[in-house]
N, C-alpha and C positions, 0 to 999 in steps of 0.2 A: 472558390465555392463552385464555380460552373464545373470547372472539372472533377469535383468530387460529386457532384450531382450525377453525371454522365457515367461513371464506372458506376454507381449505384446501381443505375434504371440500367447499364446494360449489363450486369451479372442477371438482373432480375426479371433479363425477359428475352434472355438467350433459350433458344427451340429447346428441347428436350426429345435428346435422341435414345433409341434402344439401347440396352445396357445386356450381359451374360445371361440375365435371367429375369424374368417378368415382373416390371417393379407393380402391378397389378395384383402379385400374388396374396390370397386370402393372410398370409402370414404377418406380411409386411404390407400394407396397404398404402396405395397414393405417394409412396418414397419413387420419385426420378433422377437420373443421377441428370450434373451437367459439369461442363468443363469451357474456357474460357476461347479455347484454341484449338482446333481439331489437332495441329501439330503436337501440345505439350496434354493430349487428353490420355488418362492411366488407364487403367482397366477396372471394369467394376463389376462387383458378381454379388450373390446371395446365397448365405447359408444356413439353411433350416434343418439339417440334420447333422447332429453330434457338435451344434455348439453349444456353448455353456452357457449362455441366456436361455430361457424358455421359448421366447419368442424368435429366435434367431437374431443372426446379425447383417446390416450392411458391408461390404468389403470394399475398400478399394486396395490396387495392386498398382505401385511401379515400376519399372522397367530400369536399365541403370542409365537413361538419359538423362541430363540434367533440365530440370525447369519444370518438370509433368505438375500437375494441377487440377483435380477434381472433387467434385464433392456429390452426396445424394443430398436432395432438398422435397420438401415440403410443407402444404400450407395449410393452418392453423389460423378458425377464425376463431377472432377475437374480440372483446369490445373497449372501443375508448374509455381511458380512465380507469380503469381496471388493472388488478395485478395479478401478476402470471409469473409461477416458478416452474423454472425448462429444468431438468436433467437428463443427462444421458452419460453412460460409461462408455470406455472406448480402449482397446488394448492394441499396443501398437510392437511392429518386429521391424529392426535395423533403421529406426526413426531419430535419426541420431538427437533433435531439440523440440521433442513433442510441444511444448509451450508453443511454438514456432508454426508448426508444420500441421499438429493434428488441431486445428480449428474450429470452432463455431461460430456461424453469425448469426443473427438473429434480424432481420429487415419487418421493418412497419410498414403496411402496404392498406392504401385505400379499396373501393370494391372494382375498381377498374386496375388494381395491379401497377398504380402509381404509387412513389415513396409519398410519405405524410409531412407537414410542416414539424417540428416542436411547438410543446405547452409555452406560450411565452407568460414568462414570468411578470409580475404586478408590473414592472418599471419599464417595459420594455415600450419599444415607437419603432413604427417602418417594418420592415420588410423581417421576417421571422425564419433562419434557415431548415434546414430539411431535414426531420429526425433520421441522427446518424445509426448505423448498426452496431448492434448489443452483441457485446463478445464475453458470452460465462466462463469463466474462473475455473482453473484446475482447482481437484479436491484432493481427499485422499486416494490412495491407492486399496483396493480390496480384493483378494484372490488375483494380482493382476491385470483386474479392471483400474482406471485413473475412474474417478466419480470426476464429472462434468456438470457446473450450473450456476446458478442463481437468479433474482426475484426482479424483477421489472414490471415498471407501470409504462401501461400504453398509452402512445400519446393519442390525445381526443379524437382524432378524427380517421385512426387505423379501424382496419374492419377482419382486417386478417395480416398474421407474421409466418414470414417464409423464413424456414429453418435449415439454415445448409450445415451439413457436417462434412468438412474439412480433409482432405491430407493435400499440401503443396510442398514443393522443393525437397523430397526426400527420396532421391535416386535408389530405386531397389528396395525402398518400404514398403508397407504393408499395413493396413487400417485396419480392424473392424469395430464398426458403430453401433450399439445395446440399446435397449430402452430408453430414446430419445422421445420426450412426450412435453409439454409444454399444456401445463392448468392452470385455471383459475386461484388463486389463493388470499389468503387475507392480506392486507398490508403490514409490511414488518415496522417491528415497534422500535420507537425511538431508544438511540442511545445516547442521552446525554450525559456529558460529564462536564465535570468544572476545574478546567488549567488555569495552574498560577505561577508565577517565574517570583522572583524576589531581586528586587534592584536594590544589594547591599555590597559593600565593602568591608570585609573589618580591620579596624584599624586599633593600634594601641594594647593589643593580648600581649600575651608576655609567652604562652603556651599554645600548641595546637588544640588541645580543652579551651582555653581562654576563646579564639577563635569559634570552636562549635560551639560556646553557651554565646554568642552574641546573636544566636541564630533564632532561637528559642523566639522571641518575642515574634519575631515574622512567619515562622510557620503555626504559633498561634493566631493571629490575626489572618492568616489564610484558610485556618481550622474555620473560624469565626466566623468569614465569608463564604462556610461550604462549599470550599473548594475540597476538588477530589483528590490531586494530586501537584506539589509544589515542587519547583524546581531550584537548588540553589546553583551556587556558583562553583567557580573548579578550582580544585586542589587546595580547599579552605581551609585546611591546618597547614599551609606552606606562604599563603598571602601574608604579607606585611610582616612576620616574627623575624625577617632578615637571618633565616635560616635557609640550609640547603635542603634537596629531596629527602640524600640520604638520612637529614639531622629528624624529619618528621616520617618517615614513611614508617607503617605499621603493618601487620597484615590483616586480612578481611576473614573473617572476624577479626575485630581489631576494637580497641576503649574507644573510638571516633566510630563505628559505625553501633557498638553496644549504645553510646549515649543519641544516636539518631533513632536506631530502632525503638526504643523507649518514650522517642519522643513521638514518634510514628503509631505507637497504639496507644499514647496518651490521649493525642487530640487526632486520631481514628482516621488519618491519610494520608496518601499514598508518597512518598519524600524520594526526589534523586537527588545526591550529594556526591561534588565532585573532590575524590582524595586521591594521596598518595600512598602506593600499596607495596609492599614488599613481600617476595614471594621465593623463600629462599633467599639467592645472591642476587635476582634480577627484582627492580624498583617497573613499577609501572604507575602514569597516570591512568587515574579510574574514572567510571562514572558507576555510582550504587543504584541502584532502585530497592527501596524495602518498602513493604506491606504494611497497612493499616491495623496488621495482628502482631506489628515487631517482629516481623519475621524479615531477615536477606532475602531478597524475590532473586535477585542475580546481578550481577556486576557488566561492564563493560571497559578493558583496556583499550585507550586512546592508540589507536592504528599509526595515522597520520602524526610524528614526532617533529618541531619547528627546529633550528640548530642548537638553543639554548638548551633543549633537553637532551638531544644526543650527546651534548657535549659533557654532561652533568651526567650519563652514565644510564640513561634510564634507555629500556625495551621497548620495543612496540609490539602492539597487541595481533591477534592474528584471526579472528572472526570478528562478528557481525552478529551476538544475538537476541534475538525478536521474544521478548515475554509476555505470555498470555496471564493476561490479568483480570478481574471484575469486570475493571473499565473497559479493558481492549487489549488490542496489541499493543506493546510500550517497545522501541528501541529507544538508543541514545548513543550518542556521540561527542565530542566535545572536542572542544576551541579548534585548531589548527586541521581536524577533520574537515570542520566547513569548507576550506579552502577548493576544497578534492570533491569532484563529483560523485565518486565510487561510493561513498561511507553511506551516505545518506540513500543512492540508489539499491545499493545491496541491504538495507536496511530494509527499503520500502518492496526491495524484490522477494524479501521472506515475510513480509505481510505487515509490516508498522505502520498503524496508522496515526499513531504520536511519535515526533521524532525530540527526545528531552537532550537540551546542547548546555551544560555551563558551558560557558567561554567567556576568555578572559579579553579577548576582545579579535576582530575579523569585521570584514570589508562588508559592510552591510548590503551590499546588494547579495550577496551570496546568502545572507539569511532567504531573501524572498525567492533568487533560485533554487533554493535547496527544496524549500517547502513549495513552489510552484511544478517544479520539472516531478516531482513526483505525487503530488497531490494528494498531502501529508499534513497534518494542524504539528508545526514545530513549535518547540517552546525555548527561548533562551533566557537566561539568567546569567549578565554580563557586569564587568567590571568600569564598563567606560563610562564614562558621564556623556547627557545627549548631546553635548557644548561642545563635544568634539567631534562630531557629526562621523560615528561611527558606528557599531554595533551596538545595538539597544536590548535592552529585556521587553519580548514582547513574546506573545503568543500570534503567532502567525496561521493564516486561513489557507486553505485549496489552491486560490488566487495567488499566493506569495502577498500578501496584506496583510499586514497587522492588524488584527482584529482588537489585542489592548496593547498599551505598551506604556512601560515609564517614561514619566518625566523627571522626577527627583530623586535623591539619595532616599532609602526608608522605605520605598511605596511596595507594594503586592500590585501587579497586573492580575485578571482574572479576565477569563471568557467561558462562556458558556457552549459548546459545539455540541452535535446531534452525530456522532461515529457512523451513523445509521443513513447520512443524508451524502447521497452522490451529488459532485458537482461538475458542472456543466459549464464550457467555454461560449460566451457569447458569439464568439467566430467559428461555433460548428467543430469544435475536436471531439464531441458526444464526452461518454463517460472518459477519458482520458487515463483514469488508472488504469481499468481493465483493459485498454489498448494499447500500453504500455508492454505490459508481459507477452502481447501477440506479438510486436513490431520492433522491439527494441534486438539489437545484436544478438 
């Protein structure tokens, strides 16, 4: 904590020295640039004629040493409690991991130019750490510009946020920084939805159909409790019929996902169902996601394969895709994924904020890392019983918490979550998603 407190207050109140060109100019007003180290300090300059913003741009230049480090900053008052959406565009040349390199911060600063405490929350006693720095989100790309931003509430007691815009560690880069502004704006609206996992088995089918109509009863009773979207189990026309991959695998479309989609715009929500797919001569486990309109939203082949499936002749999958839904972003993964840090990371690094797992069963601590280390609402829909102190069906929170989770054979978990609500580490990581994408490898 002390030492996170100390790089704060001293990025934020290092001198402010001359730059190539008058950061005073009528053009660009009040932007100064600074840099951490006179040694690793770039070059920085201003262009108000023939760039392609109206307003001109900020520049910063590398040189091909390693380590340089600079930004232009500037300060934005503001008022406690209030919300504020920052954007700015930025085009970058020989930057080899913009995410990385072309940065924003964003610091809460009282009227004396000290950092702010955080809002503590209802539950909170003792000592309240020090609201951390806001790092907005890459957007799209447009003509070449990356759009830069997103919506933050100030904590109570800021008076003004100092905005530094960014280029580190990119030997021989080149920055320039657009319409960087930072206003007042309404507060964004809740997105709530309703996760549900299903803690079944089926037992006793004679058929892979036999297997999907035992299913019927539980995603109507998840129908029933308004929930948005339910989660079953993996490879359910392959459990318990004492058949192999080959003897049930179908393709996508396939009579197992025709009788899911049907059931999906009967009782109107969102269904991931874990099968087996055949695609040609190659078998892959899947994970479905289909639409409340019966429609295939998109599929997911299980990457991560255990020995028993290799051995059984089946593929592994070779992306990671993110569907944009009503709800949100949906990925999904399943069983033997968990194991592997990567599925769930490159999931959450294209934007999932629901991560759907059948699994037939994994080391339950790796449910709460998976959904903690990237601060994710996972949902799983598992085969184990809780008597074997294993992997549960639960829908798990930001924290790696279960937020519901089964106890018996038969039950629907459901939670309620808000996609809309950032969460915050009581030990000071700030928003921990959006510093994920800045700091990670």
């Amino acid at each position: 904590m002390r030492r996170a407190i100390f790089f704060l207050i001293g990025l934020t109140t290092l001198p402010m020295h001359a730059n190539s060109a008058p950061a005073q100019d009528k053009a660009l007003p009040d932007w100064t640039p600074g840099w951490p180290r006179d040694e690793i300090k770039p070059r920085f300059d201003i262009n108000l004629v023939g760039g392609t913003r109206k307003d001109g741009s900020l520049l910063i230049i590398a040189d091909q040493r390693e380590g340089q480090h600079g930004w232009w900053q500037k300060s934005f008052p503001i008022t406690g409690r209030k919300f504020y959406r920052f954007h700015a565009a930025r085009q970058t040349k020989d930057v080899d991991v913009p995410r990385r390199c072309a940065v924003v911060r964003i610091l809460w600063q009282d009227d004396k130019g000290k950092p702010v405490r955080v809002d503590p929350p209802d539950d909170t006693k003792g000592s309240l750490p020090t609201a951390e720095p806001e790092y907005p989100v890459d957007g799209d790309v447009v003509n070449g510009w990356a759009e830069v931003g997103g919506v933050y509430r100030a904590p109570s007691n800021a008076t003004k946020a100092i905005v530094e815009l960014h280029l580190r560690w990119a030997p021989g880069g080149r920055i320039e920084w657009c319409d960087a502004s930072l206003a007042e704006c309404t507060p964004p609206s809740p997105r709530r939805v309703r996760l549900a996992a299903v803690h079944f088995r089926p037992q006793g089918g004679k058929t892979p159909m036999d297997n999907c109509k035992m299913f019927e009863p539980h995603i109507a009773e998840a129908a029933k409790q308004k929930a948005d979207l339910v989660v079953l189990g993996e490879t359910i026309t392959y459990v318990g019929l004492g058949k192999t991959f080959l003897d049930v695998a179908e393709p996508i479309p396939g009579p197992a996902t025709e009788y899911f989609c049907a059931l999906a715009k009967k009782y109107k929500i969102h269904i991931v169902v874990g099968l087996v797919e055949r695609d040609g001569s190659l078998i892959y486990n899947v994970a479905v996601l289909i639409g409340p309109d019966g429609r295939i939203i998109g599929k997911y082949r299980k990457v991560c394969l255990p020995r028993s499936e290799v051995e059984a002749g089946l593929s592994p999958g070779k992306d990671y895709p993110v569907f944009n839904t009503k709800l949100g972003k949906i990925g999904m993964m399943v069983c033997y994924d968990g194991f592997f840090p990567e599925v769930a990371r490159e999931l959450s690094n294209r934007g999932a904020e629901v991560i759907c797992w059948p699994v037939w069963g994994c080391n339950p601590l790796l449910s709460a890392a998976r959904a903690c280390e990237n601060h994710v609402h996972l949902v799983s829909s598992t085969y184990t019983d809780v008597s074997s102190n294993w992997t549960i069906t639960a829908v798990y929170g930001h924290d790696g918490r279960p937020i519901a989770k089964a106890d018996k054979w038969g039950t629907i978990v459901i939670a309620e979550v808000d996609l809309s609500q950032r969460f915050f580490w009581r030990n000071n990581l700030g928003d921990f998603r959006a510093e994920i994408q800045r700091s990670r490898p």
